[in-house]
C-alpha positions as CSV (number, residue, x, y, z in Angstrom):
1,X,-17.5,35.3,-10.8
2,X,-16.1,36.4,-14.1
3,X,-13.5,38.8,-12.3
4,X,-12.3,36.3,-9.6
5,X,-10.8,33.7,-13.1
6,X,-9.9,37.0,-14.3
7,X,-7.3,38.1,-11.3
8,X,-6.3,34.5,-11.3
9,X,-5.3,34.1,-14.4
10,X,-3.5,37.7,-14.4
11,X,-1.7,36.7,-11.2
12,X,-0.3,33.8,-13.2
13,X,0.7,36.4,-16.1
14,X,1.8,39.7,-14.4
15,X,2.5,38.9,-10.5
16,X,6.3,38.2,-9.1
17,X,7.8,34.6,-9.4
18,X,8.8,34.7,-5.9
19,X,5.2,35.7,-4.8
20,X,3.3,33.4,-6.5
21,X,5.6,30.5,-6.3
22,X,5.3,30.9,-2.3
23,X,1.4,31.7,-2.8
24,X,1.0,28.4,-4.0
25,X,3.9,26.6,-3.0
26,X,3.1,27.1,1.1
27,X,-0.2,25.5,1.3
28,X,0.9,22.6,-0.7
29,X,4.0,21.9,1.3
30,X,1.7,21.9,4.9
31,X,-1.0,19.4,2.7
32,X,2.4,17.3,1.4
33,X,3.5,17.8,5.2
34,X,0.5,17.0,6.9
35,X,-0.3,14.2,4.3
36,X,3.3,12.7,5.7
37,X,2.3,13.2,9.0
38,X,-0.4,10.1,8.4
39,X,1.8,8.0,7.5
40,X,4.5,9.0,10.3
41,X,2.2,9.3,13.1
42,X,0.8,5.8,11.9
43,X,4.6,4.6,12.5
44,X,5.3,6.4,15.4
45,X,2.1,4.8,17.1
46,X,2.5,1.2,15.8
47,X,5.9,1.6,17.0
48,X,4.6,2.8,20.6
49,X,1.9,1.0,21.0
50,X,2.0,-2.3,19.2
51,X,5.8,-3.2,18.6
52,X,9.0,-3.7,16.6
53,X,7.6,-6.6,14.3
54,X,4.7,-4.0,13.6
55,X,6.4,-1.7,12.4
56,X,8.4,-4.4,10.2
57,X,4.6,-5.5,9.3
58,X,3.6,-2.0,8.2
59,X,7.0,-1.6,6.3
60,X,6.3,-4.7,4.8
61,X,2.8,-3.0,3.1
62,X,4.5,-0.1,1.9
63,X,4.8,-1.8,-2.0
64,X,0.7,-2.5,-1.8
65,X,-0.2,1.1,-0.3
66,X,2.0,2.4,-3.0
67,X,1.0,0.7,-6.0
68,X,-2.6,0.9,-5.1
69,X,-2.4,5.3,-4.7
70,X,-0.2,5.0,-7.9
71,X,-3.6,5.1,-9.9
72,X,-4.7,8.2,-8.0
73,X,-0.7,9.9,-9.3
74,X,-1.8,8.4,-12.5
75,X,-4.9,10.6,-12.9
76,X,-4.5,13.3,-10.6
77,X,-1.1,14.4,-11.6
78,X,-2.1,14.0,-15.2
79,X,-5.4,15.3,-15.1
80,X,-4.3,18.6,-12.6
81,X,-1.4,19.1,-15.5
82,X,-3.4,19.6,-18.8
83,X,-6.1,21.6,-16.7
84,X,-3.3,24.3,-16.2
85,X,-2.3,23.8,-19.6
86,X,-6.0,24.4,-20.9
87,X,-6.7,27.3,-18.6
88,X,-3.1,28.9,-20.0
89,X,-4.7,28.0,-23.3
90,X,-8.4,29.7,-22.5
91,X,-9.9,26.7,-23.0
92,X,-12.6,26.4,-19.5
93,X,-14.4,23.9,-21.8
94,X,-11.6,21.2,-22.4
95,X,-10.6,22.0,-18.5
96,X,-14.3,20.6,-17.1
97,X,-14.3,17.4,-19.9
98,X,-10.9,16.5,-18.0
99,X,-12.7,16.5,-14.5
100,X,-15.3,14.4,-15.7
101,X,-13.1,11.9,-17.0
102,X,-10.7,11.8,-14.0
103,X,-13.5,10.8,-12.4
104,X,-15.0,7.8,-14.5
105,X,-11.3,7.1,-14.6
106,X,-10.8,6.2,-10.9
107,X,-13.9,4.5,-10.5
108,X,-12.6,2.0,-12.9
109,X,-9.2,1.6,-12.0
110,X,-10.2,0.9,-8.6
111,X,-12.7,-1.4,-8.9
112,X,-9.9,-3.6,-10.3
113,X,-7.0,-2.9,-8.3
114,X,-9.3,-3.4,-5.3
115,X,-10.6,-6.7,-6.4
116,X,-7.2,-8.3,-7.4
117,X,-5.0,-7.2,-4.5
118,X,-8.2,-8.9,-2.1
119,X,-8.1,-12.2,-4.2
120,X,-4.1,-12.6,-3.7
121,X,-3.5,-10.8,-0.6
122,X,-1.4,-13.5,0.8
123,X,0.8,-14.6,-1.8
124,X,1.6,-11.0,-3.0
125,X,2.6,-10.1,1.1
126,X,4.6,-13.2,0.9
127,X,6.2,-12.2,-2.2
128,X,6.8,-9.0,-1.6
129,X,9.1,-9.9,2.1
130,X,6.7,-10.8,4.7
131,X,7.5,-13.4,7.0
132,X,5.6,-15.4,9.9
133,X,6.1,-12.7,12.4
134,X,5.6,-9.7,10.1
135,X,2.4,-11.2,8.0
136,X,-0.5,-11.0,10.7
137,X,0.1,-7.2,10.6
138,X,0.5,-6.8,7.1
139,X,-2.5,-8.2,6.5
140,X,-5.0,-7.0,9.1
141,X,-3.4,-3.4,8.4
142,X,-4.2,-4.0,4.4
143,X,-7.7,-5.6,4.7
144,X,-8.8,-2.7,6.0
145,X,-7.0,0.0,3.9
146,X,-8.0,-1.5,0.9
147,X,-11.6,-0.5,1.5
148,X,-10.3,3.0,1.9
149,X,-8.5,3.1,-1.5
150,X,-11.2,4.5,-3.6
151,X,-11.3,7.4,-1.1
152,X,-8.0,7.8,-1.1
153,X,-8.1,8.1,-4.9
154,X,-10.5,10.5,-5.3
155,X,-9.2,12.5,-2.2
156,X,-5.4,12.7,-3.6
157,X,-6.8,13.1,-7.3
158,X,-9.3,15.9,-7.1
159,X,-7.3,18.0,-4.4
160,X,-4.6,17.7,-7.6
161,X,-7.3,20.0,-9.9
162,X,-8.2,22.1,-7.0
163,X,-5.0,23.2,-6.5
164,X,-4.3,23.4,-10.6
165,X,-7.9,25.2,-11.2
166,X,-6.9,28.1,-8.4
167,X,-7.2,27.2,-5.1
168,X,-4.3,26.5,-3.2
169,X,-5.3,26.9,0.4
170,X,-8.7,25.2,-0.6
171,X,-6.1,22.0,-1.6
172,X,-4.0,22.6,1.7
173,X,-7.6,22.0,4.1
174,X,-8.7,18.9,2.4
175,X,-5.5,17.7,3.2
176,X,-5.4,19.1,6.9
177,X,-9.0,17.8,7.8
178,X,-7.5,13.8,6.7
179,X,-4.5,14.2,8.3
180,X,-5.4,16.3,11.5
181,X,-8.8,13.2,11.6
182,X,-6.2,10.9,11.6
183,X,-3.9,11.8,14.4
184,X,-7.0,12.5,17.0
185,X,-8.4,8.8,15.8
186,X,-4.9,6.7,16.4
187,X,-4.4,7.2,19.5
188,X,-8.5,6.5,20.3
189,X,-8.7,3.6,18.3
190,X,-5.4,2.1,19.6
191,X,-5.0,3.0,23.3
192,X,-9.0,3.3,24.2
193,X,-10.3,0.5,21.8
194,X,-7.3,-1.5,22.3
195,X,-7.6,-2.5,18.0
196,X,-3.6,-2.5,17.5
197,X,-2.6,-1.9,13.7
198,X,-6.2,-2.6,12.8
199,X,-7.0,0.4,14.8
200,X,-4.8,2.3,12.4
201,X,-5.8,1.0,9.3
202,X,-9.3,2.4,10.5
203,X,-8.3,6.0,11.2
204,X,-6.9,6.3,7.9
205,X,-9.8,5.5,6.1
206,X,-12.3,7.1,8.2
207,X,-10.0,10.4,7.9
208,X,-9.4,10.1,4.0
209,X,-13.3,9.8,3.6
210,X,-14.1,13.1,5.0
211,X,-11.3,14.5,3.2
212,X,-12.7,13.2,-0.3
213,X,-16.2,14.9,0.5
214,X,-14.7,18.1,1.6
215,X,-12.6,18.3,-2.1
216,X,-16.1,16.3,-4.4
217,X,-18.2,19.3,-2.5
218,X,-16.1,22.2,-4.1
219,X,-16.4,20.3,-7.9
220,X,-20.0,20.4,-7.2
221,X,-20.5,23.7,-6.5
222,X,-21.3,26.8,-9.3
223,X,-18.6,29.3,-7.7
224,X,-15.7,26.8,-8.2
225,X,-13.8,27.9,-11.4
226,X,-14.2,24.2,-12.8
227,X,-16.7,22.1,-12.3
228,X,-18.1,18.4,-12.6
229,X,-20.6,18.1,-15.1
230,X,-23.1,15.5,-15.6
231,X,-22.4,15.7,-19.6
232,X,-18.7,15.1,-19.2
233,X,-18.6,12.1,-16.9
234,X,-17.7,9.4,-19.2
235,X,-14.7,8.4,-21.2
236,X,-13.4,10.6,-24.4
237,X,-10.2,8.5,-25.8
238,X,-8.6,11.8,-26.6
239,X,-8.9,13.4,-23.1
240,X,-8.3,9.6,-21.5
241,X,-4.8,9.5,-23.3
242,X,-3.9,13.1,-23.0
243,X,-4.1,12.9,-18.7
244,X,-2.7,9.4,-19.2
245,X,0.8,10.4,-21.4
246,X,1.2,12.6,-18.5
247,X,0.1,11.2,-15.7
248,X,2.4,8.0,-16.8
249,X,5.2,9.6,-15.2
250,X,4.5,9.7,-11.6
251,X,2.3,6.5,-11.9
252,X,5.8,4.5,-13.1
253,X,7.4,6.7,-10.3
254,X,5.2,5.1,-7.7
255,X,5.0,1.9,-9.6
256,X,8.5,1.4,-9.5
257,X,8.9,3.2,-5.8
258,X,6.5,-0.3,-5.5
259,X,9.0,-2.5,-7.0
260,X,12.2,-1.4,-5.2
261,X,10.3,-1.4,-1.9
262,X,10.0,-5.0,-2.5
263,X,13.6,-5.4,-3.5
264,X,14.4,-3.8,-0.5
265,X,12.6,-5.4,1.7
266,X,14.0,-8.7,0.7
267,X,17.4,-7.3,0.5
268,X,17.3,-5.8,4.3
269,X,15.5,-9.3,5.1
270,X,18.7,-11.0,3.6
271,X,21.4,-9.2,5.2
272,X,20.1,-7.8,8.5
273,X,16.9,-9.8,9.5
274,X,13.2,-7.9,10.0
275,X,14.5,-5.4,12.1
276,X,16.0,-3.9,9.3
277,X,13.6,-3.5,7.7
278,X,11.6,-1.8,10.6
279,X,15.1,0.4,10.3
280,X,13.7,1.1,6.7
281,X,10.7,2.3,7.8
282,X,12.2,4.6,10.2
283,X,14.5,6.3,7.2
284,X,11.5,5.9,5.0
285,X,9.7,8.6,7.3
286,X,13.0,11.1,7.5
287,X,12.8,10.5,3.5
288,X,9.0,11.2,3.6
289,X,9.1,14.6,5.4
290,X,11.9,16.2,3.1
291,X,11.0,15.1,-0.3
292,X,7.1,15.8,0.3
293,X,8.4,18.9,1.4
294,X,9.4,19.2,-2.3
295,X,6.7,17.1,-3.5
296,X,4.5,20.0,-2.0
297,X,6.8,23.0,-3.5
298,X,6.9,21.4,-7.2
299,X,2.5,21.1,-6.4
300,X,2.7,24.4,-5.8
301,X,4.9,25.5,-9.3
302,X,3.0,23.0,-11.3
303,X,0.1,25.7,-12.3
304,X,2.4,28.6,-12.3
305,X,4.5,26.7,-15.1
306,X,2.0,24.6,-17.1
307,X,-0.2,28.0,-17.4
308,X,2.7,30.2,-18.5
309,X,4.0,27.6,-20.8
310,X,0.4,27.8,-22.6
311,X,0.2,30.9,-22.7
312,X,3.6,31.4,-24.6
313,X,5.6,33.1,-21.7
314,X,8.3,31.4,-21.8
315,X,11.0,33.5,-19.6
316,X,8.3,32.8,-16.2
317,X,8.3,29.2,-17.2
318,X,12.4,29.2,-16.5
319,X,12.2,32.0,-13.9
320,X,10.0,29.4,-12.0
321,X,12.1,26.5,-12.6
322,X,15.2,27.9,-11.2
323,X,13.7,29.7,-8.1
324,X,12.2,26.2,-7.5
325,X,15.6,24.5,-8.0
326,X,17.2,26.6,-5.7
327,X,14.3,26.3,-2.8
328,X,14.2,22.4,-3.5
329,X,18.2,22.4,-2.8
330,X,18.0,24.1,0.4
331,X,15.3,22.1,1.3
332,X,17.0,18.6,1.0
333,X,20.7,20.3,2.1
334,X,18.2,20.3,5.4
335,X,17.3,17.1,5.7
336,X,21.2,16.0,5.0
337,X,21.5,17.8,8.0
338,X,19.6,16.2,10.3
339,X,20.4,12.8,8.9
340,X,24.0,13.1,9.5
341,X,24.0,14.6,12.5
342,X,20.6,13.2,14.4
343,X,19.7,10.0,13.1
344,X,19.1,8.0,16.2
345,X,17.0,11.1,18.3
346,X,15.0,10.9,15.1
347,X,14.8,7.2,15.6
348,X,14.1,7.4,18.8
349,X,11.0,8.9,18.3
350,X,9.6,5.9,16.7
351,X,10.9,2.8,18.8
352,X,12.9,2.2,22.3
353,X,14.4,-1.2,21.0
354,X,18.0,-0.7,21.4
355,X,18.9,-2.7,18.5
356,X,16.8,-1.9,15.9
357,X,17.7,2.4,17.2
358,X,21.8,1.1,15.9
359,X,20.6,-0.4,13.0
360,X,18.3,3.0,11.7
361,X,20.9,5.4,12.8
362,X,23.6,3.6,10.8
363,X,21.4,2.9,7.7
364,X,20.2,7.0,7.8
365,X,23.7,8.4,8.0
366,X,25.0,6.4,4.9
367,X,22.0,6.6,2.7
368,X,21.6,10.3,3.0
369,X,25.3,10.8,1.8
370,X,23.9,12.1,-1.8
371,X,20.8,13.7,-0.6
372,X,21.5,17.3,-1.1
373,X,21.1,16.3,-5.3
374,X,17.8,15.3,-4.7
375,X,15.8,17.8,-4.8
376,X,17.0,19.2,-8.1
377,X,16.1,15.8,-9.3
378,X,12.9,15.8,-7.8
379,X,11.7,19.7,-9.6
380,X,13.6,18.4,-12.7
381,X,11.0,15.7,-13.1
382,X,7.9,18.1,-12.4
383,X,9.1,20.6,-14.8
384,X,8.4,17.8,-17.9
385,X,5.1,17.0,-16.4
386,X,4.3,20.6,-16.4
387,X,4.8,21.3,-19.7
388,X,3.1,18.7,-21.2
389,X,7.0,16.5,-22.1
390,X,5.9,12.6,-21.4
391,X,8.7,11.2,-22.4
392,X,11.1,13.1,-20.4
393,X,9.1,12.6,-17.7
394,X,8.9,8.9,-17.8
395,X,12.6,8.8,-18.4
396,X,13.1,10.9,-15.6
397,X,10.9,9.3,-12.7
398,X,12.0,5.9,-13.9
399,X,16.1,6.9,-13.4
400,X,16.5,7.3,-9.6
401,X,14.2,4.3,-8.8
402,X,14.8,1.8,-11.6
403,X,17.8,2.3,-14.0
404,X,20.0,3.1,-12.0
405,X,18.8,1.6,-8.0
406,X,18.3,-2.0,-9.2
407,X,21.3,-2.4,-10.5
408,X,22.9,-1.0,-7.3
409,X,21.3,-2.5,-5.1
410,X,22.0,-6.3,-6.9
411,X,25.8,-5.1,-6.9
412,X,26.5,-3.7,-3.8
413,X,24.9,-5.9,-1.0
414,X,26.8,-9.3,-2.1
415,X,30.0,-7.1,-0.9
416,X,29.0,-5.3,1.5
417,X,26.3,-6.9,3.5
418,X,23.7,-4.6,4.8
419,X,25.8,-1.6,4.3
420,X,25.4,-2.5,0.7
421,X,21.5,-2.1,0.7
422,X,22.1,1.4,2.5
423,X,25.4,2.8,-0.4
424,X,23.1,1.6,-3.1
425,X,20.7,4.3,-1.9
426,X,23.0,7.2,-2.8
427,X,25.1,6.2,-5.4
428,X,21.3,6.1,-8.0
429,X,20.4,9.4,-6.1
430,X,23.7,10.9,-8.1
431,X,23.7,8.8,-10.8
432,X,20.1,10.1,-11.3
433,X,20.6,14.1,-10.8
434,X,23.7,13.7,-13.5
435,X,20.9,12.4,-16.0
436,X,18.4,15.5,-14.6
437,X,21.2,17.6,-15.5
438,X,21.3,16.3,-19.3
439,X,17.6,16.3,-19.6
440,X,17.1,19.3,-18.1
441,X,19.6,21.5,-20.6
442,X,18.1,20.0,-23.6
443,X,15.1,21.0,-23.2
444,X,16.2,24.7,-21.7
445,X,17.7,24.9,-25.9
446,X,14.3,24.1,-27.1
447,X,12.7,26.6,-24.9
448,X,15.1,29.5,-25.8
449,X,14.6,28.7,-29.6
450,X,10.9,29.0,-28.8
451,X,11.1,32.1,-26.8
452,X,13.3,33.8,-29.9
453,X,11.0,32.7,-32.3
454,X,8.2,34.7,-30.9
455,X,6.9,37.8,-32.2
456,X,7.6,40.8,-30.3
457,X,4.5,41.8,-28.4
458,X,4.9,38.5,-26.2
């Protein structure tokens, strides 16, 4: 056992960026990919199979799916960070009292968020854009996938550490047995069992269960590198705040993704009626499938740069950081692509209605116009979580979504209409790779002076 930590800690030391980035990086983008593919296929079968207004329904729950996964980012992200921190550090100890924590962490986040989203279901759908013909499938899809959440937790959370502990293609099955679960139940559960979105709803919970015990079976076991300890399950203040400062970041990422979902929905609802929102949804699953694609590359760099960076070597920490930047940028250049030239046999895919197909090809082409910057903007922000750098982190996930969307998107719609809600999309997406940009070279000076501080055997 002793050798296998051995080689993986040397491969994290010795063996070529390139290599190891893609050793890591390609089973996170297929889990990312295939974790998309839930929510696409979900889409792509309400779409099919139940209608237009369903789709605006399940559009209408992104904010509440969101915010509720939000506390698995809070502690997964977090927690997978200062494990590859620790392990950099030689510390196997402090690794295992973060696992234990994570996991007294998500019990208790959920029981709450479970209990208060099911007590104002209603109201907060209502609030958040729902209307008499979109509510009935907002809430029957919800009711169910609420159950679900605490799986979902612990299934996104855990694969986090798996993948931070060593075990990248481990990570990339839990997320293929949920996803590839899911795909085989829709169509079952909506075309034999006739249950509409309901039928959905139940797939994805079904699926996400079996995922979780697949990824809680490899923390159990005495071969895994890190393990869950009776003794550790509980809650150190220390360890809770040091997975928290981190973990903030992506939690205020998909607290505020939350937050603008809802001001978009009520913004499309404004201008262009619920099928424009249904339109959102469409864009929201071309979106989906390139930034997870990065999502799943930045996954894949996290433990290649938080381990180097605690151990001290400071020229693989930029190394990494640029061969992701330039990956990231072809990868979103891609998806520009596509969304310029191919938004409505994209569409397509998802609905026949005529109408709403013109309303989702004109809302891709013009929100995509800035979308080649995002995927620097998107490794920027995993580079600060890496390392340990809260604030720049928070800063950084709250730019594209809050400081600089709201604001756009209370501006431009009075003027424009419904093309306003679409320009807003792109004008924060550049607004927010300029601040990257700023972030990103301050901290590059801090890490030079660090590197030249050294002594010379590093």
């Amino acid at each position: 056992m002793h050798n296998s930590i051995t080689d993986k800690e040397l491969a994290f030391e010795t063996k070529k960026i390139s290599s190891l980035v893609w050793e890591y990086s390609i089973p996170a983008i297929i889990g990312t990919l295939v974790n998309s593919l839930y929510n696409i296929v979900d889409r792509i079968f309400i779409g099919q199979g139940v209608g237009a207004y369903a789709i605006s329904g399940l559009a209408i729950t992104f904010p509440v799916t969101t915010l509720a996964s939000s506390l698995g980012m809070l502690i997964g992200v977090g927690a997978a960070s200062r494990i590859s921190i620790s392990l950099g550090e030689k510390k196997k100890h402090t690794a295992e009292q973060i696992l234990g924590n994570s996991l007294m962490l998500i019990l208790l986040f959920n029981a709450v968020i479970i209990t208060l989203f099911y007590v104002y279901l209603d109201k907060i759908l209502l609030a958040f854009g729902a209307t008499e013909n979109t509510l009935p499938y907002a809430r029957e899809y919800l009711q169910i996938v609420l159950i679900g959440n605490l799986f979902i937790s612990l299934c996104y959370s855990f694969n986090n550490m798996m993948r931070a502990s060593g075990y990248p293609r481990k990570a990339m099955i839990t997320m293929l047995i949920g996803a590839v679960l899911n795909i085989i139940l829709d169509p079952i559960f909506i075309f034999v069992f006739d249950l509409g979105i309901a039928g959905v709803a139940w797939a994805t919970v079904i699926s996400m269960f079996i995922g979780m015990l697949f990824v809680m079976h490899h923390f159990a076991q005495e071969t895994s590198m890190i393990r869950i300890r009776k003794k550790n399950i509980g809650l150190d203040w220390k360890i809770v705040m040091a997975i928290v400062s981190i973990g903030l970041s992506p939690f205020f990422m998909q607290v505020a993704a939350s937050g603008v979902a809802v001001l978009l929905n009520t913004s499309l609802l404004k201008y262009g009626g619920d099928l424009a929102v249904g339109a959102y949804g469409i864009l929201n699953s071309m979106l989906l499938i390139v930034v997870m694609t990065v999502v799943g590359l930045n996954q894949g760099t996290q433990p290649i740069i938080g381990y180097n960076y605690g151990a001290g070597n400071y020229s693989r920490v930029k190394e990494t950081l640029l061969y992701a930047i330039k990956v990231a940028t072809i990868i979103t250049c891609s998806g520009f692509v596509i969304g310029m030239f191919f938004p409505r046999q994209f569409a397509a895919a998802f609905t026949g209605d005529q109408k709403l197909l013109d309303i989702a090809e004109n809302g891709i082409r013009l929100s995509m116009i800035a979308f080649p910057l995002v995927g620097f903007q998107v490794v920027a922000g995993n580079f600060f979580q890496s390392i340990g750098r809260a604030k720049q982190a928070i800063i950084q996930s709250l730019s594209r979504q809050i400081i600089f969307l709201v604001p756009a998107l209370l501006f431009f719609p009075p003027l424009f209409g419904l093309n306003g809600v679409w320009i807003a999309m792109p004008v924060s997406d550049f607004l927010a790779s300029l601040l990257s940009l700023y972030l990103l070279m301050g901290q590059t000076k801090i890490i030079r002076a660090m590197q030249e501080s050294q002594p010379l055997y590093h």
